[in-house]
DRENPA-3360 file (N, C-alpha, C; in nm, 2 decimals, always signed):
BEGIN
1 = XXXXXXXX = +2.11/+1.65/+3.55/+2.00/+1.60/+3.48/+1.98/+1.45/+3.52 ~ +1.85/+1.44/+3.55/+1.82/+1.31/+3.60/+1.76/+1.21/+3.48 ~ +1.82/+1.11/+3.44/+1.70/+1.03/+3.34/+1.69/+0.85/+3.35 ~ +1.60/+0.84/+3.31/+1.56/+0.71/+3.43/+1.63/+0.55/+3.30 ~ +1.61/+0.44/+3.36/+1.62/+0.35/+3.31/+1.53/+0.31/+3.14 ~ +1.41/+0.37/+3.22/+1.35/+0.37/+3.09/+1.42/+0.43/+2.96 ~ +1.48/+0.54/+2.99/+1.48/+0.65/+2.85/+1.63/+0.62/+2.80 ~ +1.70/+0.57/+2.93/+1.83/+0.50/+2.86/+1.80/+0.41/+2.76;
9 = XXXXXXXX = +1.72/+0.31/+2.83/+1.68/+0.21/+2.73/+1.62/+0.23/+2.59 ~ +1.55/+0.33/+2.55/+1.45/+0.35/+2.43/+1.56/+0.44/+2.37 ~ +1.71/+0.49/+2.42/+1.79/+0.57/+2.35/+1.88/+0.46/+2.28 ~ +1.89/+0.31/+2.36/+1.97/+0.23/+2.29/+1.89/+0.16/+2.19 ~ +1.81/+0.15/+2.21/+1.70/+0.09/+2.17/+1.70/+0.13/+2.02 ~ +1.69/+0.27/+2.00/+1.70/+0.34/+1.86/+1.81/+0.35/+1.81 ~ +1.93/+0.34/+1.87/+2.06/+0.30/+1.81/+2.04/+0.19/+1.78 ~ +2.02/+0.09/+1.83/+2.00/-0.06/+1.75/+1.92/-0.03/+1.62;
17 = XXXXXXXX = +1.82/-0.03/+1.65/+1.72/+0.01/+1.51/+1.77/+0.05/+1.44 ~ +1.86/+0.20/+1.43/+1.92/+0.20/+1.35/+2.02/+0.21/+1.25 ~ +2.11/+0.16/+1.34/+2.21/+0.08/+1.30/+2.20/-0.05/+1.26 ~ +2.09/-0.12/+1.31/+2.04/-0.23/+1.22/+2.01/-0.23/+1.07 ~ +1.98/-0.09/+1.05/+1.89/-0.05/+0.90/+1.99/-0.01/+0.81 ~ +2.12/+0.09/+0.92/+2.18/+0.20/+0.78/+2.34/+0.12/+0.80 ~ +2.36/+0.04/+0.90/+2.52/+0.02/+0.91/+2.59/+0.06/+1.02 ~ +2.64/-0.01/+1.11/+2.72/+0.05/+1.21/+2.76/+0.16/+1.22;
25 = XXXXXXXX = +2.77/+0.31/+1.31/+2.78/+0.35/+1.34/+2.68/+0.56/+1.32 ~ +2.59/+0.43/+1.23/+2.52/+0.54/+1.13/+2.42/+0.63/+1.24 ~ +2.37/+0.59/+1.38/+2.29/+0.69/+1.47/+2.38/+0.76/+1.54 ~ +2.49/+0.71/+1.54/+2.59/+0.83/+1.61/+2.66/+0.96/+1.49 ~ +2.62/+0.90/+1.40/+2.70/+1.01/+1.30/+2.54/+1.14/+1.26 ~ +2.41/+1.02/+1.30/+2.30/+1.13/+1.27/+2.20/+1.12/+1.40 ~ +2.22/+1.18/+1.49/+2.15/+1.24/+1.60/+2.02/+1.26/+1.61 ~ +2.00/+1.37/+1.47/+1.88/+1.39/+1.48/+1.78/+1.26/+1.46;
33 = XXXXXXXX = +1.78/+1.15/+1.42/+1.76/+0.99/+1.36/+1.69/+0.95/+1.51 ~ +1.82/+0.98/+1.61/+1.76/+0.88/+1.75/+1.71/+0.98/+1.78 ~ +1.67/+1.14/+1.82/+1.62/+1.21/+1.89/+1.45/+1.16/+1.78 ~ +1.45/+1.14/+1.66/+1.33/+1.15/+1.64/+1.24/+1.02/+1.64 ~ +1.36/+0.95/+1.63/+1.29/+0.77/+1.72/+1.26/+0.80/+1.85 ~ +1.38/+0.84/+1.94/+1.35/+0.82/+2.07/+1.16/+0.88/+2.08 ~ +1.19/+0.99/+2.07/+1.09/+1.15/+2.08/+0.93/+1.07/+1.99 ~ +0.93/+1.05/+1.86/+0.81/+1.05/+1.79/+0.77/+0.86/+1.76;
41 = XXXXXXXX = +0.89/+0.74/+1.77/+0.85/+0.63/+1.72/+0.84/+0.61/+1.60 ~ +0.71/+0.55/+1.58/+0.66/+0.52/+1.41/+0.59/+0.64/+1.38 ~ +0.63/+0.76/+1.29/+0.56/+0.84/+1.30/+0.59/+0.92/+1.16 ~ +0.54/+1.06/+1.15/+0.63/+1.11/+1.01/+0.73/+1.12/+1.06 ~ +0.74/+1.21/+1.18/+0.85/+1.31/+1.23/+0.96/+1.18/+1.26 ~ +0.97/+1.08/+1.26/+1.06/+0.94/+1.28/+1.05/+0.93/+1.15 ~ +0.98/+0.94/+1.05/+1.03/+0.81/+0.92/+1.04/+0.93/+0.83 ~ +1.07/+1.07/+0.86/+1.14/+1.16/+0.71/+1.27/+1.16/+0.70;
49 = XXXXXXXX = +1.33/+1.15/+0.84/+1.49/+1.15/+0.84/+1.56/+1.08/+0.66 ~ +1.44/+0.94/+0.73/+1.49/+0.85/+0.63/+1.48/+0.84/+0.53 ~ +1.34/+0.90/+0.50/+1.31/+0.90/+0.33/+1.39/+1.04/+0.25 ~ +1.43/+1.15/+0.41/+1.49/+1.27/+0.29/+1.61/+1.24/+0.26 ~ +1.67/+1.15/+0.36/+1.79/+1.14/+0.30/+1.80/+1.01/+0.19 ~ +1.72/+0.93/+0.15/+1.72/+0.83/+0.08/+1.70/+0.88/-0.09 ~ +1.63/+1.02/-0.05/+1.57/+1.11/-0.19/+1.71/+1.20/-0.22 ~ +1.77/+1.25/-0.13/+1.92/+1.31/-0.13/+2.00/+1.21/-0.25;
57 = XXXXXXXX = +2.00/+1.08/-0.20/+2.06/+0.99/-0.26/+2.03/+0.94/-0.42 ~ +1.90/+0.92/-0.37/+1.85/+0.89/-0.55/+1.77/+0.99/-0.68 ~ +1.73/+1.06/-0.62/+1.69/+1.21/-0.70/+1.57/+1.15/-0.76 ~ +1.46/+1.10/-0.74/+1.36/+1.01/-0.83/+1.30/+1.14/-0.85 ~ +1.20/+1.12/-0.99/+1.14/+1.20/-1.06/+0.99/+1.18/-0.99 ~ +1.00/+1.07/-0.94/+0.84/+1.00/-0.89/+0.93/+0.89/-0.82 ~ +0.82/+0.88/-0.71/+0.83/+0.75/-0.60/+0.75/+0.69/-0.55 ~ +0.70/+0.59/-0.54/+0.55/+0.48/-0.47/+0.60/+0.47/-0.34;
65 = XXXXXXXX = +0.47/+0.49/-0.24/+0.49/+0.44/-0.12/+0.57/+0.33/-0.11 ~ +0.54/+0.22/-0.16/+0.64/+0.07/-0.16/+0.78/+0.10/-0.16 ~ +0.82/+0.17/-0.26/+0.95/+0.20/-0.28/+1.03/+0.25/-0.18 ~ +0.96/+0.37/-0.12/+1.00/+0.44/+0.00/+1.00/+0.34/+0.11 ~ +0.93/+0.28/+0.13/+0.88/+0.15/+0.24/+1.00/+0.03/+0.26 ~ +1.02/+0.01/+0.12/+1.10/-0.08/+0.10/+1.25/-0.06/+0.12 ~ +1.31/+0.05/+0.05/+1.43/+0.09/-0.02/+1.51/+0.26/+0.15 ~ +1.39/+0.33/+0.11/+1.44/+0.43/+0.25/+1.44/+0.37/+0.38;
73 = XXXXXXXX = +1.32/+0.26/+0.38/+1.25/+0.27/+0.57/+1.35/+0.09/+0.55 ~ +1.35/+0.05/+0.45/+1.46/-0.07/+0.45/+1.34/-0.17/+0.53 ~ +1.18/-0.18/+0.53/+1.11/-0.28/+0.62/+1.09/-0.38/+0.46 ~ +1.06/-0.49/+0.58/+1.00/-0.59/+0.48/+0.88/-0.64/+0.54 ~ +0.79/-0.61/+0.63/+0.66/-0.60/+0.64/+0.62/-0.45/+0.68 ~ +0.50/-0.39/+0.67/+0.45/-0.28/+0.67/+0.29/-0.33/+0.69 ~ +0.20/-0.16/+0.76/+0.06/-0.23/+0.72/+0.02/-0.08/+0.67 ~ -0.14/-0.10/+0.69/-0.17/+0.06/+0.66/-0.10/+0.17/+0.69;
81 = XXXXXXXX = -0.13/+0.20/+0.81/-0.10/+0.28/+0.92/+0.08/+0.35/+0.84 ~ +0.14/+0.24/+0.81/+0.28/+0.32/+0.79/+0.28/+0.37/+0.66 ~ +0.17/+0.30/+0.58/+0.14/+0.34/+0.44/+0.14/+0.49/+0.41 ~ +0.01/+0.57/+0.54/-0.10/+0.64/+0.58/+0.06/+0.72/+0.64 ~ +0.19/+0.71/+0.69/+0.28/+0.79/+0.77/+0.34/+0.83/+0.62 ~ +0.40/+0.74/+0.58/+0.47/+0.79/+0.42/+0.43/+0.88/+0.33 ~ +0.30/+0.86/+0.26/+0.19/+0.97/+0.25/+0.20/+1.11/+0.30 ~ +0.17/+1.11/+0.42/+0.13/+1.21/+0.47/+0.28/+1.30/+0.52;
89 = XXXXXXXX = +0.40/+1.24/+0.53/+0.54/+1.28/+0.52/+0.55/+1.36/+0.36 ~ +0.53/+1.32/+0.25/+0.51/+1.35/+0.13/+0.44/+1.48/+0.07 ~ +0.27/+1.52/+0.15/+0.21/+1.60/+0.17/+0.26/+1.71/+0.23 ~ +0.34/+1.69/+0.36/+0.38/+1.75/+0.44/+0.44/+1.88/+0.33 ~ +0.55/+1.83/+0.32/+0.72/+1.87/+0.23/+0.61/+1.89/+0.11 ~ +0.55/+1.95/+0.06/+0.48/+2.00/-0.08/+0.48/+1.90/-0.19 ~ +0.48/+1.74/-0.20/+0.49/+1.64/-0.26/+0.36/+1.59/-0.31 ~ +0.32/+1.55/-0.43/+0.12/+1.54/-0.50/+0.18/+1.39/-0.53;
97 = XXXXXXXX = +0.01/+1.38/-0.51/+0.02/+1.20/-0.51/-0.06/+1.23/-0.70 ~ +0.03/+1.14/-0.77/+0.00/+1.17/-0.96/+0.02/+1.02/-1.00 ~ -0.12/+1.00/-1.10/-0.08/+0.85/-1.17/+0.01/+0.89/-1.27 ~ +0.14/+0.78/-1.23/+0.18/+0.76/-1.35/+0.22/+0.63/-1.42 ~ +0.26/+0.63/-1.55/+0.28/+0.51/-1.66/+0.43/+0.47/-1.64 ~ +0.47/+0.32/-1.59/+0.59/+0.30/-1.59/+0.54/+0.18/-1.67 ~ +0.64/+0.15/-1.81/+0.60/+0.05/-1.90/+0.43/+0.06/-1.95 ~ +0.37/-0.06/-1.92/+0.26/-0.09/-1.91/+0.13/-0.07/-1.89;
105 = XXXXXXXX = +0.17/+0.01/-1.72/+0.07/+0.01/-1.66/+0.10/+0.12/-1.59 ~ -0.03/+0.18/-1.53/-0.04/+0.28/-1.43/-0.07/+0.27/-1.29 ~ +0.04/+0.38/-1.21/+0.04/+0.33/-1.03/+0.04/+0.45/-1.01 ~ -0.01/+0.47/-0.89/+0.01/+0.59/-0.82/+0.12/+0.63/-0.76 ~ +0.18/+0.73/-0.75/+0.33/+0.82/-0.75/+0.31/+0.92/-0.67 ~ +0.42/+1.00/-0.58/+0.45/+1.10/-0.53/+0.54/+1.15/-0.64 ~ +0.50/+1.31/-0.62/+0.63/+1.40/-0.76/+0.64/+1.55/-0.72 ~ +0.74/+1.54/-0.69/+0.71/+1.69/-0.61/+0.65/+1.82/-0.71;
113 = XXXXXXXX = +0.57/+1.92/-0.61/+0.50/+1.98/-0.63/+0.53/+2.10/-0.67 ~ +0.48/+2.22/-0.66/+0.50/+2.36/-0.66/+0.60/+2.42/-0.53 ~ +0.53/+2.34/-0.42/+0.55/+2.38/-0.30/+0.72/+2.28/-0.21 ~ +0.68/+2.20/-0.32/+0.82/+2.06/-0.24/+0.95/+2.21/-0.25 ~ +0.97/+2.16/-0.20/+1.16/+2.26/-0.17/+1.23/+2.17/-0.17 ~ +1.31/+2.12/-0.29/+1.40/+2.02/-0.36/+1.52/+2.06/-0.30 ~ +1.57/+2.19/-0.23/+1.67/+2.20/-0.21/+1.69/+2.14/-0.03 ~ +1.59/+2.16/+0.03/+1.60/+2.10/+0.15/+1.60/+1.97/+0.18;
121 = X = +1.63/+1.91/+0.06/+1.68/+1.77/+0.04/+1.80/+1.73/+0.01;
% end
């Protein structure tokens, strides 16, 4: 198997990334992570790894794009476009975008659906 400089490069590339985000040695323990950086980028098929296993972790009843943005994908800048990947990651997996009341005020929420399969989380 022949593979060029380039694809070495965008394979370390995504080890840094993400190992920058989860902790040393954390793209070698999840494979699937760099195969879907390397393969997809900024994309759903790149940013569910993160958010299913971030939902693994915290079991939320409801979650805001922000949160997932902030807390799974670990960025501190974002624009639409990654807004518009989170979303649509969400939709995917059987997830309904629902206002709800936290304290005060009302925000829009993801809450899984009929169709989410909680267990493939």
């Amino acid at each position: 198997m022949n593979i060029s400089m380039r694809q070495v490069k965008r394979v370390c590339e995504a080890i840094n990334h993400i190992d920058g985000q989860f902790g040393a040695g954390h793209a070698l323990a999840n494979p699937d992570k760099i195969v879907a950086e390397v393969t997809w980028g900024r994309s759903k098929y790149s940013f569910w790894p993160y958010i299913r296993e971030w939902l693994q972790r915290n079991r939320p009843a409801h979650v805001t794009v922000t949160e997932v943005l902030r807390e799974a994908l670990r960025m501190t800048r974002w624009d639409r476009s990654d807004e518009m990947i989170v979303a649509e990651c969400f939709k995917e997996h059987g997830w309904e975008r629902k206002r709800v009341c936290i304290g005060s005020y009302r925000q829009w929420s993801y809450v899984p659906g009929p169709r989410a399969c909680l267990n493939d989380l």
